[in-house]
C-alpha positions as CSV (number, residue, x, y, z in Angstrom):
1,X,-17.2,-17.9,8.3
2,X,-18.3,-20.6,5.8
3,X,-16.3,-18.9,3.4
4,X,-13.1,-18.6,5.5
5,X,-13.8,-22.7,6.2
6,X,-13.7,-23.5,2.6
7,X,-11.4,-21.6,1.2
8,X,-8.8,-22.8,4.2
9,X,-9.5,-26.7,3.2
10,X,-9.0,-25.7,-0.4
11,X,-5.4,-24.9,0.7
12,X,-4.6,-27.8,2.9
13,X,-6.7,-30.0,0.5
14,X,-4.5,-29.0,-2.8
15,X,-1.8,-31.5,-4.2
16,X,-1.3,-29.8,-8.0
17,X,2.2,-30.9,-9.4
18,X,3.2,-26.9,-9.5
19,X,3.1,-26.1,-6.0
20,X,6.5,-25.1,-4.7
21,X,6.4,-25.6,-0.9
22,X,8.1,-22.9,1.2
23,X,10.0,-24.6,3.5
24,X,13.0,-23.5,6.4
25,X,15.7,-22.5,3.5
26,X,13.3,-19.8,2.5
27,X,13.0,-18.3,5.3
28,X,15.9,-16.0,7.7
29,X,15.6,-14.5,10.7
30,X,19.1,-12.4,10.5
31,X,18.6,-8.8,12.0
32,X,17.5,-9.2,15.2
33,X,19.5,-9.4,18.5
34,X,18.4,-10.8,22.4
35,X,15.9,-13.3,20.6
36,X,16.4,-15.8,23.6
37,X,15.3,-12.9,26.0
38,X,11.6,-14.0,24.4
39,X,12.5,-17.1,26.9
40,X,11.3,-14.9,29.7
41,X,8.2,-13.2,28.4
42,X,4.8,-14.5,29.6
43,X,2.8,-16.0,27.1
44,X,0.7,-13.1,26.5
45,X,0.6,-11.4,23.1
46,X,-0.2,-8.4,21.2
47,X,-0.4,-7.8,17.9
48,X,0.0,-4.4,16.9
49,X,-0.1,-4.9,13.1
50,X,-1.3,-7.1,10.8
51,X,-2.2,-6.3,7.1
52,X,-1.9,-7.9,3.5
53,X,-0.7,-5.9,0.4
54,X,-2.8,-7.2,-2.7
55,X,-0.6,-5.7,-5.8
56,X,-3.3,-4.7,-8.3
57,X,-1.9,-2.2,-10.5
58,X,1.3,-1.6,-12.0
59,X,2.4,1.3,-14.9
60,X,5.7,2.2,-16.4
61,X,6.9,4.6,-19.3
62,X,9.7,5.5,-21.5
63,X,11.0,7.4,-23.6
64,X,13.4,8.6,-26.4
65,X,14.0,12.1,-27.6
66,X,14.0,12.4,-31.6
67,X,16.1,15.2,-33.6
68,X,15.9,17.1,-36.7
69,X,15.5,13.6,-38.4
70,X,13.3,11.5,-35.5
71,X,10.3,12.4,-33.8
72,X,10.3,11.8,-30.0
73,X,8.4,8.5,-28.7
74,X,6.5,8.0,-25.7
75,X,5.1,4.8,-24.6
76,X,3.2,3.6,-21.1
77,X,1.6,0.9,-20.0
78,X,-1.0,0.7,-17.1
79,X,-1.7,-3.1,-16.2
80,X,-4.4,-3.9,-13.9
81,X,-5.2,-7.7,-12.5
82,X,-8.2,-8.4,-13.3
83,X,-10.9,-11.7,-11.8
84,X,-10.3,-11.2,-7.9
85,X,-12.0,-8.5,-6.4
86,X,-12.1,-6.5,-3.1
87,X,-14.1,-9.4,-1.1
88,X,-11.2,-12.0,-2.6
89,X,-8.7,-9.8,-0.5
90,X,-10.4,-9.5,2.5
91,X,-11.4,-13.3,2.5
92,X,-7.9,-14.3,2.1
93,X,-6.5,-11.9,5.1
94,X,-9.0,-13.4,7.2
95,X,-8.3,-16.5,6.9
96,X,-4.6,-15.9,7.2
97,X,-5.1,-14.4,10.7
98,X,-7.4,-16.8,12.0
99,X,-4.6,-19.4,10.8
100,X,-1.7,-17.3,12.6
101,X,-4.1,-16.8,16.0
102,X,-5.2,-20.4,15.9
103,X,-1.9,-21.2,16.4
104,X,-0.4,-19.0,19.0
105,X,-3.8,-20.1,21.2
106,X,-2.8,-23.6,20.7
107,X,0.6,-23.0,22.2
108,X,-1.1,-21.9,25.3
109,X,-0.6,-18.0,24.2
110,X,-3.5,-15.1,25.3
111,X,-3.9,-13.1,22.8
112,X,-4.2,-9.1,24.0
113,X,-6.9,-6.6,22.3
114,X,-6.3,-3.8,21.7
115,X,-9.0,-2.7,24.6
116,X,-5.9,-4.1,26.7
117,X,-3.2,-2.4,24.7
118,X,-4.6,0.9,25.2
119,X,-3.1,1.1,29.0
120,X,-0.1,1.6,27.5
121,X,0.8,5.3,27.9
122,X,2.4,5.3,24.1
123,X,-0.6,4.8,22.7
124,X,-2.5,7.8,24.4
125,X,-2.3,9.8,21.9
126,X,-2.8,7.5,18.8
127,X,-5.6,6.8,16.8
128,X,-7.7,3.5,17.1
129,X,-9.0,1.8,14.4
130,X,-10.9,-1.1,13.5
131,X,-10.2,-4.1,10.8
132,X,-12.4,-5.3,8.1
133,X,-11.5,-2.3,6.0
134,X,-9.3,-2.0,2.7
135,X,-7.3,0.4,1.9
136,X,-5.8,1.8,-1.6
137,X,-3.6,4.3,0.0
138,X,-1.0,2.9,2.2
139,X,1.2,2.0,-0.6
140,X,0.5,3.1,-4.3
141,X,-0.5,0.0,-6.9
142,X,-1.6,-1.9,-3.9
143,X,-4.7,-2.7,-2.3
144,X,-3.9,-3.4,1.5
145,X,-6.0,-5.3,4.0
146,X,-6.9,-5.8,7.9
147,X,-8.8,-8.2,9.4
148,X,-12.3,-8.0,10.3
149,X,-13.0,-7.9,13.8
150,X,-9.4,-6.7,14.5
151,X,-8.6,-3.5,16.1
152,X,-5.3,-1.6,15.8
153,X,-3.6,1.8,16.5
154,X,-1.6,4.0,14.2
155,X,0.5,7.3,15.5
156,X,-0.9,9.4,12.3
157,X,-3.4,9.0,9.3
158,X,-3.3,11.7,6.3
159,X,-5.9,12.6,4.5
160,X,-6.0,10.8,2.3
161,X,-5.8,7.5,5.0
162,X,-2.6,6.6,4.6
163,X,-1.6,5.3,8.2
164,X,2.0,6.3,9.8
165,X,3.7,4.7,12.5
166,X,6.0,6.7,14.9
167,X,9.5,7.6,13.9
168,X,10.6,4.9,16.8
169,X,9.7,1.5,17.4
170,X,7.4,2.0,20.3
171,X,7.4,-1.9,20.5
172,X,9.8,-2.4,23.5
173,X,8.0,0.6,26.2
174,X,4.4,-1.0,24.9
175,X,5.9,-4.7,25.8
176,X,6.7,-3.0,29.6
177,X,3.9,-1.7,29.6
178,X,2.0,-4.7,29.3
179,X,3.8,-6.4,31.8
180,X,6.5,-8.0,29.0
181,X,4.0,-9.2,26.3
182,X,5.4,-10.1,23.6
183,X,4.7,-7.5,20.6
184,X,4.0,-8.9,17.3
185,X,4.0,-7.4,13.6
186,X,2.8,-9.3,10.6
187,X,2.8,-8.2,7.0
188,X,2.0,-10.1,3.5
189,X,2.5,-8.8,0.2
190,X,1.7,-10.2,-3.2
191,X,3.5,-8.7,-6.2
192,X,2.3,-9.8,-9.5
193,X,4.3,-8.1,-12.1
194,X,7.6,-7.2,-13.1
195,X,8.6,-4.0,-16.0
196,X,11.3,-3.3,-17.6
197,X,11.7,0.0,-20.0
198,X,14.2,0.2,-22.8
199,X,14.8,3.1,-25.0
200,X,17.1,4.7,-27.5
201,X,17.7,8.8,-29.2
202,X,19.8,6.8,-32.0
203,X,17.2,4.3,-32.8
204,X,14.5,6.1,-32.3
205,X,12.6,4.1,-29.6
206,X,10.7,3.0,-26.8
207,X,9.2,0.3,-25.6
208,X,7.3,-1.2,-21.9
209,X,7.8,-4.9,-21.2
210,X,6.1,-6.3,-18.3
211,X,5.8,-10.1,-17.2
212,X,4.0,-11.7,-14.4
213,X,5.8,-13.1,-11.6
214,X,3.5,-13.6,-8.8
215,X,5.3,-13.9,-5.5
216,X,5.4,-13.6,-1.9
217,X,7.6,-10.2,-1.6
218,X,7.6,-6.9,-0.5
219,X,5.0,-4.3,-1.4
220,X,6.7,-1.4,-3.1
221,X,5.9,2.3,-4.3
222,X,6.6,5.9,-5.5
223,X,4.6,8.5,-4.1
224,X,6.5,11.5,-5.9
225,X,10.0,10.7,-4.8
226,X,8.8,9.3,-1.3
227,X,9.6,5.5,-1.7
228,X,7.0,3.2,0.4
229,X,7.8,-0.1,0.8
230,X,6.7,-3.4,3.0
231,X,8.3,-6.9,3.4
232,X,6.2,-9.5,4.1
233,X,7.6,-10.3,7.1
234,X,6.5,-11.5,11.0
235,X,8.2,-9.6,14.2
236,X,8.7,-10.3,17.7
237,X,9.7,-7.9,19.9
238,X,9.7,-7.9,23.9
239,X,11.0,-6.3,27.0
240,X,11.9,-6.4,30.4
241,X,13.6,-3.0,30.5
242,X,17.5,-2.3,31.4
243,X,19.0,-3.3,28.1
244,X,16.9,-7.0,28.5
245,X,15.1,-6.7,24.7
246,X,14.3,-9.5,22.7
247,X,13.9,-8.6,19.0
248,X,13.2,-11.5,16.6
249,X,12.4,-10.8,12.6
250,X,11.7,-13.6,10.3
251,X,11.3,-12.2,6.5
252,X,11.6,-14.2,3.3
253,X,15.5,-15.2,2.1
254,X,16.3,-13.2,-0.9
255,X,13.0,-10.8,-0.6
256,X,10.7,-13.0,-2.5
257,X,9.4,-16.5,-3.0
258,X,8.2,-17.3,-6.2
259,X,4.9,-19.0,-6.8
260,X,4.8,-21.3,-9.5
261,X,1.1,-21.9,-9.7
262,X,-0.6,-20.7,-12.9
263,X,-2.9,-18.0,-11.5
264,X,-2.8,-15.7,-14.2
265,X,-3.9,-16.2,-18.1
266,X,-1.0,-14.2,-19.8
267,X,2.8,-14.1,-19.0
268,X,3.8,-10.9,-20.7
269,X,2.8,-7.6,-21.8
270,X,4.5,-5.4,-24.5
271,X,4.6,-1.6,-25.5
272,X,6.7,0.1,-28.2
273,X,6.8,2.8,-30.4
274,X,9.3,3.6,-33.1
275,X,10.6,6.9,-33.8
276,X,12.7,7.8,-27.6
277,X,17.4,8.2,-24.1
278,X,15.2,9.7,-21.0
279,X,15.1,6.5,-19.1
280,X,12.2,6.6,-16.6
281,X,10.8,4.2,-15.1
282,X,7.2,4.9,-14.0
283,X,5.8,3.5,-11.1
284,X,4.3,6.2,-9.4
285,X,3.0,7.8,-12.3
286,X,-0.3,6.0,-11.3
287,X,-1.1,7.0,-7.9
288,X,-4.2,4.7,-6.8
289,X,-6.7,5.8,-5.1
290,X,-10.4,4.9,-4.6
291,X,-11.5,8.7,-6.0
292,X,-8.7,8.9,-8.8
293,X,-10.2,6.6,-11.8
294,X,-7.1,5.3,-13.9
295,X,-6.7,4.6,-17.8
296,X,-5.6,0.8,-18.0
297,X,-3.7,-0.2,-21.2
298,X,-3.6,-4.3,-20.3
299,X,-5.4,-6.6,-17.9
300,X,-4.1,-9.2,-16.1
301,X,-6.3,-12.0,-16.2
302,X,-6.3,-14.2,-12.8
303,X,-8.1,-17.4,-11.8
304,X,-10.0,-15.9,-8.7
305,X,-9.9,-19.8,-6.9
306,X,-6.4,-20.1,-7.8
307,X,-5.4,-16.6,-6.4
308,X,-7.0,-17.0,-3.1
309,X,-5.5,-20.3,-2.9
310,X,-1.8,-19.3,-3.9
311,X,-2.2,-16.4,-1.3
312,X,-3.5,-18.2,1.5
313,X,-0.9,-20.9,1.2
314,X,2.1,-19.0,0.7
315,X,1.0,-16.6,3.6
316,X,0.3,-19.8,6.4
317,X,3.9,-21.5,5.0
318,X,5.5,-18.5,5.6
319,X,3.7,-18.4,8.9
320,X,4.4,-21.5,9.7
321,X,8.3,-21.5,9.4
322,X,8.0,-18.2,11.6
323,X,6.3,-19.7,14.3
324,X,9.0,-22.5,14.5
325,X,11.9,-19.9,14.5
326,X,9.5,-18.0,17.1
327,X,8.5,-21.7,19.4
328,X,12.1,-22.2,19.7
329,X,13.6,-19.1,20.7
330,X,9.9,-18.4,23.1
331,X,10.4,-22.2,24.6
């Protein structure tokens, strides 16, 4: 808890000349439908999700095919940030969720557990699970995080414990079943890198070029040809039954929102070899998991106060402008 304290008054304590607040005109909450509905809910809450996605690893490859004159190239590049570590990530989703909960309670909201969610009848035959835990499998090159003291439900986990929701939004029978609470889903993700590959038969060459953008974005990923992807993003969802829903989603403008604070050491990273056109961008060739080890070509170097900072604050202004959007459509 001291931990959580300080590293929430670093936030609201910082006034550096780089930071670029998020404000209303970064936000949108297009995509929803019956939002005023959320007028009639009780003030009672459940949050079925909540998790952060942490991008720590990225990878890419190309390559050109040579002839009787060229060889063929290759060329791949693995970069991993390095300076924050796994507590980091868990400090920072903590704090975010006691942020986000601090302020639905001082609007006069209860906030269900998931002891109370459980009468619902669509989650009898789902799996319960508890916060506090990180996770390297829900989306590969990211490390993904729930809250501690939190409990949850997911329709399905694989083996390997990547969770799966049902095919459905369950949302609107769970909100009935808890006499109209309103059901809430919150996601953060953190990309750190862009990569771009370029190659060419004629020239005979490849190359990996990679530059740090660190944002607040969606978490993306190849597993095999299975793309995974999450927006950050806060949802609302309620219902009173006969066609009375309320859906409300508030996600970032554009996908992403750039921050400008200099949390990493290095802006770029290059790659190239000379003497390869089979353009393939690489992704998912690193899978990461916590039992696969991984060959990293380039390090990201991050200030760990700076990157717990940047990612708390982004996450509670993004927070904030939801709740606002939320207030006045639940008011």
């Amino acid at each position: 808890m001291k931990k959580l304290l300080i590293l929430m008054c670093l936030w609201w304590c910082s006034t550096t000349a780089w930071a670029q607040t998020l404000t209303a005109e970064n936000v949108t909450d297009k995509g929803g439908y019956g939002e005023k509905n959320l007028r009639k809910a009780p003030r009672k809450v459940y949050i079925a999700s909540f998790r952060t996605y942490f991008h720590v690893l990225a990878a890419a490859e190309a390559s050109s095919i040579g002839g009787s004159f060229k060889n063929n190239t290759k060329t791949s590049m693995v970069v991993a940030v390095s300076g924050v570590d796994t507590p980091d990530f868990l400090e920072v989703t903590n704090a975010a969720y006691t942020k986000f909960t601090d302020a639905l309670k001082a609007k006069g909201f209860e906030i269900l557990t998931a002891d109370d969610a459980a009468k619902s009848d669509q989650y009898s035959d789902w799996i319960r699970k508890e916060g506090g835990e990180l996770s390297y499998a829900q989306i590969p090159g990211f490390v993904s995080a729930t809250p501690t003291g939190y409990s949850y439900f997911v329709k399905k986990e694989n083996k390997d414990g990547r969770e799966k929701a049902a095919m459905i939004d369950k949302s609107p029978k769970i909100s009935r079943d808890l006499d109209g609470a309103i059901i809430i889903d919150v996601a953060f993700a953190f990309p750190f890198l862009d990569m771009k590959t370029a190659s060419s038969n004629l020239a005979g060459y490849s190359s990996v070029k990679a530059k740090i953008d660190f944002e607040l974005g969606t978490a993306f990923g190849m597993d095999g040809a299975t793309p995974l992807m999450a927006p950050t993003q806060l949802k609302f969802v309620s219902s009173e039954g006969m066609g009375k829903d309320a859906i409300l989603m508030v996600k970032v403008k554009g996908d992403s929102f750039d921050s400008e604070a200099p949390v990493f050491k290095d802006k770029k990273f290059k790659e190239s070899n000379v003497a390869m056109m089979d353009y393939r961008p690489n992704y998912y060739g690193v899978i990461w998991k916590q039992e696969q080890q991984v060959k990293v070509s380039h390090y990201a170097e991050c200030d760990k106060a700076l990157y717990k900072q940047e990612t708390l604050r982004l996450a509670s202004e993004f927070t904030d402008e939801a709740l606002k959007i939320f207030y006045s459509n639940a008011f």
